[in-house]
N, C-alpha and C positions, 0 to 999 in steps of 0.2 A: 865779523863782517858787518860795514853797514847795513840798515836795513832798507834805505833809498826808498825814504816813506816822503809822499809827492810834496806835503805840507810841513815835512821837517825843514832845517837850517840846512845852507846849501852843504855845509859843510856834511852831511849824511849822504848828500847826490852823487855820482859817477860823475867822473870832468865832464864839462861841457863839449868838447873839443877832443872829447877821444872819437874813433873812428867805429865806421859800423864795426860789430862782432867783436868786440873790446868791452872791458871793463875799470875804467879807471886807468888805461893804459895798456892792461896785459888781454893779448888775446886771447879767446874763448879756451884755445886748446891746452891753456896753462891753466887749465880748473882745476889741474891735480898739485899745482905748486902752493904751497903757504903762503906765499908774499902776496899772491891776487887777493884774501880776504882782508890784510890789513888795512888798507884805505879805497877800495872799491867795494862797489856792489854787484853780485853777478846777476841779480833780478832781473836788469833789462835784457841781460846774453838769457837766462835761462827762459823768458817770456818769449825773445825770438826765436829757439831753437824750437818750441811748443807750436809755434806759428806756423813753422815749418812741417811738423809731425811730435808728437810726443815722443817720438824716440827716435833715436836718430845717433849715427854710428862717429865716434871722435875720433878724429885719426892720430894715429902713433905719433909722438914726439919726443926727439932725442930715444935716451933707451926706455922710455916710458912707453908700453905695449898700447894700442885701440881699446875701445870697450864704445859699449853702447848706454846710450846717456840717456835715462827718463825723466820725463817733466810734468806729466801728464799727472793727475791723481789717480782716475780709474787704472791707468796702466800700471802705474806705482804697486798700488794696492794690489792687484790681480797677483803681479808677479811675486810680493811678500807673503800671499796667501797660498803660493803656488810651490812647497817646498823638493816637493818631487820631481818636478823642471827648474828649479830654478836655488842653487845649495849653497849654502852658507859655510860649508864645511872647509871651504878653499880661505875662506877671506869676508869681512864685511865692512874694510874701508877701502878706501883707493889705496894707501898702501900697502896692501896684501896684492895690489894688482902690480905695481910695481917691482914686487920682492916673490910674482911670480907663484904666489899663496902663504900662509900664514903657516909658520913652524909648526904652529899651538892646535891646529887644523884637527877637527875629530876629539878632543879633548876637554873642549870646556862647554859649556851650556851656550855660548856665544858662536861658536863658529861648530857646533851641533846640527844635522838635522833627525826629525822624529823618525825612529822610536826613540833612541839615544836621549836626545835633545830634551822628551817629555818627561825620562825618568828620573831628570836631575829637576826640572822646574817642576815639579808633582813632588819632590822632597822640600824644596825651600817655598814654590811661594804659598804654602799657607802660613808662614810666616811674613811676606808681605802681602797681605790679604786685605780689603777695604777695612772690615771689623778688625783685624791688628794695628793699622792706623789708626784707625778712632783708637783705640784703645790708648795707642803710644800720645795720642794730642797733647794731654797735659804735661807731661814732660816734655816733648818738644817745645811748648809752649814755652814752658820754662829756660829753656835752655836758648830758642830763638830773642824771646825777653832779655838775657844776659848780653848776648850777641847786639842788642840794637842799641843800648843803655848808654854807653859813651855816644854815638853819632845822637841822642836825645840832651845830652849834658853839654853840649856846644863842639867850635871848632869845625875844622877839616878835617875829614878822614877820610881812607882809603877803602869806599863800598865798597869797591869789587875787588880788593883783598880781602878784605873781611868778611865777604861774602862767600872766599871757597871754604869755611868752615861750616858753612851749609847743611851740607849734604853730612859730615860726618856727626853733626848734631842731630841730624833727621834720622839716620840711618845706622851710624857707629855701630849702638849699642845690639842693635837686632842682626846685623851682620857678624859681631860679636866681636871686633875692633875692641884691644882694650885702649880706656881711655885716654892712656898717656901718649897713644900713639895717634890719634886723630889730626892733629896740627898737620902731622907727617904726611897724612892721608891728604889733608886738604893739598900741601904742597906738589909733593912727587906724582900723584895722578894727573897734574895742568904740566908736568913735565912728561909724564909718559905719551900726550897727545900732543905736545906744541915744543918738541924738542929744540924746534928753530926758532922761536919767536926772540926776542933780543932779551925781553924784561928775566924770561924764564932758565935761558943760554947764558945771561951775563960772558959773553964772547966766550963761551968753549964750545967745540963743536956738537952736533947735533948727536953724534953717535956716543960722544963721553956721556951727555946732557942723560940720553936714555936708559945707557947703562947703569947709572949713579942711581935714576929715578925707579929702575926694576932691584937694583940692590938694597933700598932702603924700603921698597913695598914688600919685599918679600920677606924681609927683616922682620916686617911688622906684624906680616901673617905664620910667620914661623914660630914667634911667640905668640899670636892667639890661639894658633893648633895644640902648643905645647900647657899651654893654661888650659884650655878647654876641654887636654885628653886627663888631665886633673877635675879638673872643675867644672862639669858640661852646663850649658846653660839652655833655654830656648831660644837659640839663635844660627844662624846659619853654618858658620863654624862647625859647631858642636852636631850640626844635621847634614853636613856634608861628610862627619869622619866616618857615619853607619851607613851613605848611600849606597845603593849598587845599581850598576847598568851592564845591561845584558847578562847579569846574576852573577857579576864579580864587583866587589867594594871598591873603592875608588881609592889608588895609590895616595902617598903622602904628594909626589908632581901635580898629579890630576885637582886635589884639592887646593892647591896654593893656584895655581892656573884657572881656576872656577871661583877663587876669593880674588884673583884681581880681574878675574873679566866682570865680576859682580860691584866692586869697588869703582874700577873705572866708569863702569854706566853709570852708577848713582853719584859719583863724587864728579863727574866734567860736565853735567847736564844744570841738575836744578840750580846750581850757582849762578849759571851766567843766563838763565828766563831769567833771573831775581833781576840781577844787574840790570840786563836791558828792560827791564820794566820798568824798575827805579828812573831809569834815565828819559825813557818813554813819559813818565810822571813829570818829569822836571820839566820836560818840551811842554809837556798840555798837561798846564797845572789846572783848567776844568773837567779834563777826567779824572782828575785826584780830589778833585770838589765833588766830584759827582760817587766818586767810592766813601765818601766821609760822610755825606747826608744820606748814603745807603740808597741811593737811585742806583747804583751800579753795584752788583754783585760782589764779594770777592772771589769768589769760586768760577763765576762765570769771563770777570776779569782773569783771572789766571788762565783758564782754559785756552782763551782768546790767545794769550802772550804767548804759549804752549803753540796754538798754529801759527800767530804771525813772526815771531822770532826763530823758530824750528831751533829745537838747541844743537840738533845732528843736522848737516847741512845734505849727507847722503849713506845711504846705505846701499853694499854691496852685494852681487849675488855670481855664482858661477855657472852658467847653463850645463844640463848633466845630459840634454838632448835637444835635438833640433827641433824648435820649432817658429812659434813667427807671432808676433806681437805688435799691434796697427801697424800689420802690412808689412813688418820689418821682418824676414828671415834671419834665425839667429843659429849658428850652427853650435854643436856641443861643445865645450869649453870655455866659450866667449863668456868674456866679462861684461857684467853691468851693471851700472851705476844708477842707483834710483833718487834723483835729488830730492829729497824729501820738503826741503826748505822749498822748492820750486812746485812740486806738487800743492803744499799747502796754498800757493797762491796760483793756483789752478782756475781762471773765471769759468770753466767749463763744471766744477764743483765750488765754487763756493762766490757770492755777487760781491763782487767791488772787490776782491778780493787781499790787494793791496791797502787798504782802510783798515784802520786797527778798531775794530766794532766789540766793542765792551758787552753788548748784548748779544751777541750772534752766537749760535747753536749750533751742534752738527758734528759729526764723525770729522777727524784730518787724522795726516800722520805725524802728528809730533813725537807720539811714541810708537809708533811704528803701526804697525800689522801683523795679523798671520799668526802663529806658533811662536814668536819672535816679539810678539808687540811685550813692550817695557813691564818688566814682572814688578817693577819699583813703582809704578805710575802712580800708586795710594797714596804709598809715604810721600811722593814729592808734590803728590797736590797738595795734601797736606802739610807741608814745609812752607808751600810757598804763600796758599791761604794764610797761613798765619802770622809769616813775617807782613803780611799786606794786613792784617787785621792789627796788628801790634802798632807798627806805622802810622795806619788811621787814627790811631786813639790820642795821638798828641801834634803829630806830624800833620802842619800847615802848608807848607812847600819844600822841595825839595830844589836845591842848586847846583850846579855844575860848576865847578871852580877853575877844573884845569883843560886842559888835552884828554880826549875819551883815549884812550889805546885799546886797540882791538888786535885779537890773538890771532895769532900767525899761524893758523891748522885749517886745512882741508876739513878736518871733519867736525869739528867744532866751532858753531859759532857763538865766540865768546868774548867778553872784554877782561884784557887782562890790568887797566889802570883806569881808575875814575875817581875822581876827589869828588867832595858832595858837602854842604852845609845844610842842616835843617831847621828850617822854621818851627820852632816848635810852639804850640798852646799854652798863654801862663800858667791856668791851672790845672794841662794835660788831661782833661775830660773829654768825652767822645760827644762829636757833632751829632745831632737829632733832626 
């Protein structure tokens, strides 16, 4: 999605010329279609619907059921923290709203709620723990270093392909991904969420596109389970085949269904902050001057990209009882969508909100809230710090060469195509 930042290229804006309650053409009520993220912005729909009330009920279109739409931060928040009104077990994107709930419902750590929910993330994340990030930096480091090394040796290439190798460099190893299968990882997960997009579909349809993309991840986790029940290692894999919940061990299903719910979160998110950062960089190449003389953070820089690009555009939740939220009566089963991306730019929690402020501080939802808030959040600061620290050390400007393409998912906002040239330093020494 663009991010309809007031001081970018008009080409980032919503048409001039579309009409109220539209975005770039498509009306509000098509927030659940793909195609409205590719060359719009919903920022302006999702600021007016806030204006209106923070929450506020979307009416059914075509066979796509209502739900109730939040925009609000504190309301956002409340509800993620609220797992016993408000369950995850149904669904937590729009298309579980769609498809009427999620098959995988009750099963995985993702569409969990507590007790269940606690007793799988109380097995893996002291594996993603702040202290196991620091621990893992130097080889990530390394491995991010390898990753940047041609776009530093000239030419054009393809950041934001290149870039979904990201996550499995960050993450691979501690998920316990072996590493022949990481490429795979980077691929079929931007398939598992943007079955429609065109770059990712090359014209087959969306349902071959996902079935292909669940065949070859499951592929992949079928031989880490089978090396890992040889070879255990400390990594999540290997700590998911002795888990138990509710005081029964988790089936050979339950575990391959909790290695791609854990897969896809880590491998669709930190890729495409990187990306729109990079490209963030290229527009205002004095915030990239100001991260190289060390006036700006990198950590604080990232955090920043983290709320103002939200990598999740929303997250889902299934009411388990009635009750009623600014004003809004919600009865048990209704669906709701908490746009997270829209929350982040909440003026009621955060000033100027829309400004991308390198120094700005403070709680958002980029990874979420609640019982639910992102167990990966260490390693992916970590990722992204460092490919921004790697960058600064030679990298003088960054270019746009071609057409940005931006990915065709409801729930991801991601750029699926970006050429880029870098200026680089002749003797690659870091600014002082």
């Amino acid at each position: 999605m663009r991010l309809d930042l007031a001081d970018a290229p008009a080409a980032d804006a919503p048409a001039a010329d579309a009409p109220a309650g539209t975005s770039g053409g498509c009306p509000f009520t098509s927030m659940a279609d793909p195609r409205t993220y590719v060359d719009g912005s919903l920022h302006g729909v999702w600021a007016g619907l806030r204006q209106e009330n923070p929450v506020v009920w979307t009416a059914p279109e075509g066979d796509f059921p209502g739900y109730w739409s939040v925009t609000g931060h504190q309301e956002a928040r409340e509800i993620l923290r609220d797992h016993e009104t408000f369950s995850s077990e149904y669904g937590t994107i729009l298309d579980s709203v769609g498809a009427g709930g999620d098959s995988a419902g009750g099963l995985t750590i993702t569409l969990m709620d507590p007790p269940d929910h606690t007793e799988i993330r109380a097995a893996v994340a002291p594996l993603l723990s702040a202290p196991a990030a620091r621990a893992a930096e130097p080889v990530i480091r390394r491995r991010i270093r390898a990753l940047v090394a041609p776009w530093l040796a000239g030419g054009t290439h393809d950041v934001a392909g290149d870039l979904q190798r990201l996550s499995a460099l960050a993450f691979g190893e501690v998920i316990g991904i072996l590493p022949e299968h990481w490429d795979d990882l980077a691929r079929w997960t931007t398939a598992s969420i943007a079955p429609s997009d065109p770059l990712v579909s090359r014209g087959d349809p969306p349902e071959t596109v996902l079935a292909d993309a669940h065949h070859h991840l499951f592929r992949c986790f079928r031989a880490a389970i089978d090396a890992k029940r040889h070879t255990p290692g400390d990594d999540i894999v290997t700590r998911l085949a002795t888990t138990e919940v509710g005081g029964r061990r988790l089936g050979e299903r339950e575990q391959l269904l909790n290695l791609y719910s854990t897969v896809l979160g880590a491998g669709t998110t930190t890729p495409h902050v990187a990306a729109h950062l990079l490209l963030l960089c290229a527009r205002r190449p004095a915030l990239w001057d100001r991260v190289r003389t060390g006036e700006v953070q990198p950590r604080l820089l990232v955090d920043e990209a983290v709320r103002w690009i939200c990598p999740t555009n929303h997250l889902v939740r299934r009411v388990n009882r009635d009750t009623s939220v600014a004003g809004r009566a919600m009865k048990a089963g209704d669906w709701v969508c908490l746009w997270t991306a829209a929350a982040n730019r909440d003026p009621g929690r955060h000033r100027q909100p829309d400004r991308f402020d390198a120094e700005r501080t403070g709680a958002h939802l980029g990874y979420g809230a609640g019982p639910h808030i992102c167990v990966g959040m260490h390693y992916a600061r970590v990722a992204l710090r460092v490919l921004v620290e790697e960058l600064a050390v030679s990298v003088s400007r960054f270019t746009v060469t071609g057409p940005v393409r931006h990915l065709a998912s409801t729930f991801i906002n991601g750029i699926s195509h970006m050429t880029m040239t870098m200026e680089v330093d002749g003797d690659g020494s870091p600014q002082n």
